[in-house]
C-alpha positions as CSV (number, residue, x, y, z in Angstrom):
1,X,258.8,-37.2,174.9
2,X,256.2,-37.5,172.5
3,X,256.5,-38.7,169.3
4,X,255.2,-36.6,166.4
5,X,254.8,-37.5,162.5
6,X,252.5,-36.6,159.9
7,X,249.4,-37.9,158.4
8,X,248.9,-37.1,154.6
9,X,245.5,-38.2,152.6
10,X,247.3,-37.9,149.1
11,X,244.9,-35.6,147.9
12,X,245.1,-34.9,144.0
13,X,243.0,-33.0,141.2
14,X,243.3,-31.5,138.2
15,X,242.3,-28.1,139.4
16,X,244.7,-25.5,139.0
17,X,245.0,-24.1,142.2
18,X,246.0,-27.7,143.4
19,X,250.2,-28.2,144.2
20,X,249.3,-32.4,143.4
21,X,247.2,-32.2,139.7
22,X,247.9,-36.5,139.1
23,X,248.0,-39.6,141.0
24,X,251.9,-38.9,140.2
25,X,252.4,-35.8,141.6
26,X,250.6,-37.5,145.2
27,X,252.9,-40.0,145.2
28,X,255.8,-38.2,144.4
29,X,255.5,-35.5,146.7
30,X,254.8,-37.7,149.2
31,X,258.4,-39.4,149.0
32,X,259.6,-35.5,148.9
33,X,257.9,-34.7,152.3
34,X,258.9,-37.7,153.9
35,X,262.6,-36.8,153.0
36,X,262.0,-33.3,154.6
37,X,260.3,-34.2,157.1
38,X,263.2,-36.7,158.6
39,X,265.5,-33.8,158.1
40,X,263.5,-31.7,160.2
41,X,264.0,-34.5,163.1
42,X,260.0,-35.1,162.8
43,X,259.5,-38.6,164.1
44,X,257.0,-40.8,161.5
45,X,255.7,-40.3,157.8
46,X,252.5,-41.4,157.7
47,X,249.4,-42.5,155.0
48,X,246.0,-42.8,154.3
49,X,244.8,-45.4,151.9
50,X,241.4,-44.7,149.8
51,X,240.5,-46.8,146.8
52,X,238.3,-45.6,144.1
53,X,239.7,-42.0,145.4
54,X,241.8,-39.3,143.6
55,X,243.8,-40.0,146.7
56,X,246.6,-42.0,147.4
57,X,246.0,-46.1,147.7
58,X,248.5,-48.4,147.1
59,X,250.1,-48.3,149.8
60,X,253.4,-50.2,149.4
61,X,255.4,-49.0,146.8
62,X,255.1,-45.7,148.7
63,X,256.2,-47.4,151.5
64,X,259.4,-49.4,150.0
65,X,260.2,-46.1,148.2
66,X,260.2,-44.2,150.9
67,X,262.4,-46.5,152.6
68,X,265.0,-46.3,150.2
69,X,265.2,-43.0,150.4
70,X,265.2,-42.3,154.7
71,X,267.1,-43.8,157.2
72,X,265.6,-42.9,160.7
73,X,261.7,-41.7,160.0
74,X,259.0,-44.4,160.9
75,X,257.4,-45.1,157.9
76,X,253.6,-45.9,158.2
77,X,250.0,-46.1,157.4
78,X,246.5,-44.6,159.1
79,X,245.2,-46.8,157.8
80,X,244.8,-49.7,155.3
81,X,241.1,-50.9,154.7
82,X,241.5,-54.7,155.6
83,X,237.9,-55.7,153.4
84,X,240.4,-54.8,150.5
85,X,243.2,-57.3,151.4
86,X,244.3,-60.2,150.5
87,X,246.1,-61.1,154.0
88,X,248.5,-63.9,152.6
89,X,250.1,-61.2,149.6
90,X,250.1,-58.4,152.1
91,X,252.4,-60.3,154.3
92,X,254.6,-61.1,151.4
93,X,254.3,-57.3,150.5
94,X,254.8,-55.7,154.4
95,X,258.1,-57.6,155.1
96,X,259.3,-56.9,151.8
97,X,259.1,-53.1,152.1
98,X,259.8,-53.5,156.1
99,X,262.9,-55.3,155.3
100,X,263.7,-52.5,152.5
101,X,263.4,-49.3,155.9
102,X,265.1,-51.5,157.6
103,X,262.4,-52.3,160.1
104,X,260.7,-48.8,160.4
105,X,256.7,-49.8,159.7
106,X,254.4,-48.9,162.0
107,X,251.5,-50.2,159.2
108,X,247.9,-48.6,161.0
109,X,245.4,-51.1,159.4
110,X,241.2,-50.9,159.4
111,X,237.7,-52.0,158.9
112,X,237.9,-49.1,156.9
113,X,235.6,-46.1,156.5
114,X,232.9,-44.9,154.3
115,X,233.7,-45.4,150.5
116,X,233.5,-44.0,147.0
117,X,231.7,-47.1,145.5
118,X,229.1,-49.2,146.9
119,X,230.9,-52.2,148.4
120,X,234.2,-51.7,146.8
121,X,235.5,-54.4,148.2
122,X,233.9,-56.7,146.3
123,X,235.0,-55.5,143.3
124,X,238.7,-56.5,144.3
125,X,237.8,-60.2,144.8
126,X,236.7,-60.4,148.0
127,X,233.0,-61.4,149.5
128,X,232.0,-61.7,153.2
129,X,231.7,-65.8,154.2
130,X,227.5,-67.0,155.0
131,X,227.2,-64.8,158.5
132,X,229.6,-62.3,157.9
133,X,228.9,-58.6,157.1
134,X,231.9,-56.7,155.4
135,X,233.2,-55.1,159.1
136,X,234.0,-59.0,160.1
137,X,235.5,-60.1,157.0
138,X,237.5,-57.1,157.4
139,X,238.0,-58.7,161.1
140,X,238.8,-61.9,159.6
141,X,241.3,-60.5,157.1
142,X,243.2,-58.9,160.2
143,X,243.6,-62.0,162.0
144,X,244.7,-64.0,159.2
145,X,247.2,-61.6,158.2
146,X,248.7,-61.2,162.3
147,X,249.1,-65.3,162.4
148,X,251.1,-65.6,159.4
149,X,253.2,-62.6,160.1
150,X,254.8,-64.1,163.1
151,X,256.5,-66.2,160.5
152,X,255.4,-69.4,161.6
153,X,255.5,-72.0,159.2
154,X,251.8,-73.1,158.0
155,X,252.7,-74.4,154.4
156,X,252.8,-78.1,153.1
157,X,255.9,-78.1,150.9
158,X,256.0,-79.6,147.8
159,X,258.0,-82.9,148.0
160,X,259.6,-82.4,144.1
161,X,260.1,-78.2,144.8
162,X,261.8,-76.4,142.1
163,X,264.4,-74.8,145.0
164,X,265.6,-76.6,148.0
165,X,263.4,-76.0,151.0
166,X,264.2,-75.3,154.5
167,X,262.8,-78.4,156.5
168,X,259.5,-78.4,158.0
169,X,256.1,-76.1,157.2
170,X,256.9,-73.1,155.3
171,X,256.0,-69.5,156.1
172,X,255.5,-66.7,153.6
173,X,258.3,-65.0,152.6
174,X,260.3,-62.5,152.9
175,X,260.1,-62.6,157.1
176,X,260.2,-59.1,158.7
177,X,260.9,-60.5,162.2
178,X,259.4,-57.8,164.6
179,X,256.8,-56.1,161.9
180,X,254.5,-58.5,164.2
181,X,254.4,-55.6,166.9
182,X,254.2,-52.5,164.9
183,X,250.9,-53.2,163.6
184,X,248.1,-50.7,164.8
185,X,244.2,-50.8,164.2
186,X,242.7,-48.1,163.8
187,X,239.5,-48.1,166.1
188,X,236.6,-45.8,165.8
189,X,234.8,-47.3,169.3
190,X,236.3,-48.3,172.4
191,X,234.9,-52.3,171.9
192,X,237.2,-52.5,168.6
193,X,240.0,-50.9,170.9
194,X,240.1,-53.2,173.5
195,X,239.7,-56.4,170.4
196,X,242.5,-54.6,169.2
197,X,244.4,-54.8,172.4
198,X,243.5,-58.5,173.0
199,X,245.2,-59.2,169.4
200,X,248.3,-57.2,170.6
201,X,247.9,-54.3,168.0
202,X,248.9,-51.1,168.8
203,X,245.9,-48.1,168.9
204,X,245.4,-45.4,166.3
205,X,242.1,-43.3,166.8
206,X,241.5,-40.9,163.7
207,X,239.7,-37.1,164.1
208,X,236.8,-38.6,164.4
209,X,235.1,-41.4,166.4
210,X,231.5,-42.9,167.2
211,X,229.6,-40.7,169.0
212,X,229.5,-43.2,172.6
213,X,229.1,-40.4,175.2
214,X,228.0,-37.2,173.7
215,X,231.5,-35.5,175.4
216,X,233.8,-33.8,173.1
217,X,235.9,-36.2,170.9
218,X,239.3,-35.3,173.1
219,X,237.3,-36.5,176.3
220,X,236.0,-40.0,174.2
221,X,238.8,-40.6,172.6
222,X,241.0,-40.4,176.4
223,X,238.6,-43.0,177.4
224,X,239.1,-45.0,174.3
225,X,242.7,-44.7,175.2
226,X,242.5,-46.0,179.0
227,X,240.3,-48.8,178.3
228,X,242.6,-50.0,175.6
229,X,245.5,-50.3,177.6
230,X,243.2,-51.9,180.7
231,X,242.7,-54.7,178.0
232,X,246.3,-54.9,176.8
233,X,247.3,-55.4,180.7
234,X,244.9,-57.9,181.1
235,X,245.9,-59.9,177.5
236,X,249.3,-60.2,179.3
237,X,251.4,-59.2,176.2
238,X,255.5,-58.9,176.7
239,X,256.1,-55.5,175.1
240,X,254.6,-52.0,175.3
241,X,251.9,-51.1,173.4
242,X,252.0,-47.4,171.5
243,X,248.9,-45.2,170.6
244,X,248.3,-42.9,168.4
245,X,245.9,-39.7,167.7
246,X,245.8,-37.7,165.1
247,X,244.7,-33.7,164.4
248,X,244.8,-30.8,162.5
249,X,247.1,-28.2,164.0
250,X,248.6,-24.9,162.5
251,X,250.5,-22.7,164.4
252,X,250.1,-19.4,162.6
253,X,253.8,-18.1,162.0
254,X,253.7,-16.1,159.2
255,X,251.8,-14.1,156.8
256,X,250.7,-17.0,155.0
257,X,249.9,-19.5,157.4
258,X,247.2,-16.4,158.8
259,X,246.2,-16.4,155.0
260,X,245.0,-20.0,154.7
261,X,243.9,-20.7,158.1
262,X,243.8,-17.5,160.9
263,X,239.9,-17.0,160.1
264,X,238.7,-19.7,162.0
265,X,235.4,-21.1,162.0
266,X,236.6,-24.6,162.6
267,X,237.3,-24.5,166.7
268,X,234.4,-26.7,167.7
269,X,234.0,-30.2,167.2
270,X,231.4,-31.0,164.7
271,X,228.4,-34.1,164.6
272,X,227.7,-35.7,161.6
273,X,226.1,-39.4,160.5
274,X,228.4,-41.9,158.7
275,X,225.4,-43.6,157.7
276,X,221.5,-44.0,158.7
277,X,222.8,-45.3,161.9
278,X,226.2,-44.1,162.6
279,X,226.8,-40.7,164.5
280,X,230.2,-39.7,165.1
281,X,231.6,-36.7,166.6
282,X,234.5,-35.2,164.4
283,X,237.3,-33.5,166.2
284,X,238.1,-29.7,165.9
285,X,241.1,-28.3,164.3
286,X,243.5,-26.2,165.8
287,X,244.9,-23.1,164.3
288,X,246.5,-19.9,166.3
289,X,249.8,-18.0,167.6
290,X,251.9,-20.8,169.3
291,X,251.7,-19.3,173.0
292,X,247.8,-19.8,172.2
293,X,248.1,-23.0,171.1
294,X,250.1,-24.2,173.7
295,X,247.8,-23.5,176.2
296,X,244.9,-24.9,173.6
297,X,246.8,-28.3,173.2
298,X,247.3,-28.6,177.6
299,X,243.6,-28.9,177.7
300,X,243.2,-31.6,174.4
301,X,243.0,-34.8,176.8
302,X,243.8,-37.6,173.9
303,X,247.0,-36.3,172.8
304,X,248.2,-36.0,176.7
305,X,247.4,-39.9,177.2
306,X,249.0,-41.3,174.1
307,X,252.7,-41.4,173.0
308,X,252.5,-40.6,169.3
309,X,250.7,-37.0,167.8
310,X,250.1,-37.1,164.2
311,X,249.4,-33.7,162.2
312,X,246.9,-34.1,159.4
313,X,249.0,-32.4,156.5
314,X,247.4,-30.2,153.5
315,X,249.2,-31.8,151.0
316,X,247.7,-30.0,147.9
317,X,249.4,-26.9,149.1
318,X,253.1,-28.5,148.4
319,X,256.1,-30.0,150.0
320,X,257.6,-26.8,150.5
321,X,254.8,-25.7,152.6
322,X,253.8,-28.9,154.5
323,X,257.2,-29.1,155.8
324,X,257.0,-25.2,157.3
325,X,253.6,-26.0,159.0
326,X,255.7,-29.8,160.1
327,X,258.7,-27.2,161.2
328,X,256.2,-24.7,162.7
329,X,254.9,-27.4,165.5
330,X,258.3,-29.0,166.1
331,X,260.0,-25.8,167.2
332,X,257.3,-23.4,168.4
333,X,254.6,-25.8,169.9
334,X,256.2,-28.9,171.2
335,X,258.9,-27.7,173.5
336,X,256.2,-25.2,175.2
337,X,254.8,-28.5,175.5
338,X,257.8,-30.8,176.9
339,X,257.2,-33.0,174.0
340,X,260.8,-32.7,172.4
């Protein structure tokens, strides 16, 4: 059985024709979709973080809310942009909304990806250390946050302390015990994925990836895949690791899914430069009938070697909507698939 959620961006704009006009509408709507998506048995809610972005970004009150309001869905992010982070507070802040879903976050976390501003991450406080560039403080960040969220204490207490303290170090509190193995980086190369399996992170590779082979992105991102878990089995961790992609499928159902996208024009993968230096192919989307798209999906190789699928959502078209096109893959696609 695979496991299959959704991936929302958080879009927003003032535009008319836009179903989220304000940063409120994002957020609320994505607490709405969440809600309908458990109902329809759909397996994880997940979000992207962008900062400087009509999109959503602070991730954790969505998450706690969200929370509050599910009981079964996983509850998680693809991905957080660790140059932003302070790793100490966003300890404090994971195990606070972890303990709130009662341990359902499966928090994706980053170097990040291109951004809206020019080094934005200086503007929230944080600047690489004499060596670094921003991809290994980002690296740094990561590593900090893992240690102390295995709740080990590390912590001097004070020996006059306002509240009695527990004896020895102190950790950061509140303790999610277990968030330590549902964290996933999301890796855009298959060096970062096999660093991410020597950490003991779970995988999460996006629709697109660096360019390494010139072979389509499902081809690259199955290799990705297998040498992750070749690392993770030579690491020698003592639980399973998970692994995620994530694409843009439509199974075309009704009059209005045909509307929006039945024209096509999108059923190759694409090349493109993240930068002077950076190619990276970007995957394709899929959108037909679901007997089509069955047999479309048999030959995508990524999303036959991991465990979890995440659909990219349209969330400017509305809850209502996203959770037919959610409803549309869980009971058309997936069983031709022997997914559910």
């Amino acid at each position: 059985m695979k496991k299959i959620g959704f991936l929302s961006f958080g879009h927003w704009t003032p535009s008319p024709q836009s179903g989220t006009r304000s940063a409120e509408d994002a957020l609320l709507q994505s607490i709405d979709l969440a809600v309908a998506a458990e109902e329809l048995g759909a397996d994880g809610a997940y979000f992207r973080v962008h900062h400087f972005a009509r999109q959503l970004a602070s991730p954790f009150p969505l998450l706690a809310a969200i929370g509050a309001k599910t009981s079964r869905i996983e509850i998680g992010t693809g991905v957080i942009d660790m140059r932003y982070e302070n790793p100490a507070y966003m300890v404090e802040d994971a195990g606070a909304a972890d303990l709130i879903a009662g341990g359902r976050l499966q928090l994706g976390i980053s170097r990040g990806s291109p951004e809206q501003v020019i080094d934005g991450w200086r503007h929230f406080g944080h600047i690489p250390q004499e060596g670094e560039d921003d991809a290994a403080m980002a690296r740094r960040h990561t590593e900090v946050f893992l240690d102390r969220l295995k709740g080990k204490g590390f912590a001097q207490p004070n020996p006059r302390p306002m509240f009695p303290n527990p004896p020895g170090l102190l950790r950061i509190e509140p303790h999610s015990q277990g968030l330590s193995k549902r964290i996933w980086w999301g890796s855009a190369t298959n060096a970062t994925a096999e660093w991410a399996a020597r950490l003991g992170m779970n995988l999460q590779s996006s629709t697109l990836k660096f360019d390494e082979t010139g072979e389509p992105l499902h081809k690259q991102q199955a290799d990705q895949i297998r040498a992750f878990r070749a690392a993770w089995k030579e690491a020698g961790h003592d639980f399973e690791p998970r692994v995620s992609v994530s694409r843009s499928i439509f199974a075309l159902v009704s009059d209005m899914d045909r509307a929006y996208f039945g024209r096509g024009g999108n059923e190759q993968d694409t090349i493109g430069y993240l930068d002077e230096k950076t190619r990276a192919v970007f995957g394709r989307s899929y959108a037909a009938e679901p007997d089509r798209l069955i047999e479309q999906l048999k030959g995508d190789e990524a999303i036959a070697e991991a465990d979890t699928l995440l659909l990219t959502v349209p969330n400017q078209l509305g809850v209502a909507y996203n959770a037919h096109v959610i409803e549309a893959i869980l009971k058309y696609v997936a069983p031709g698939l022997g997914w559910r």
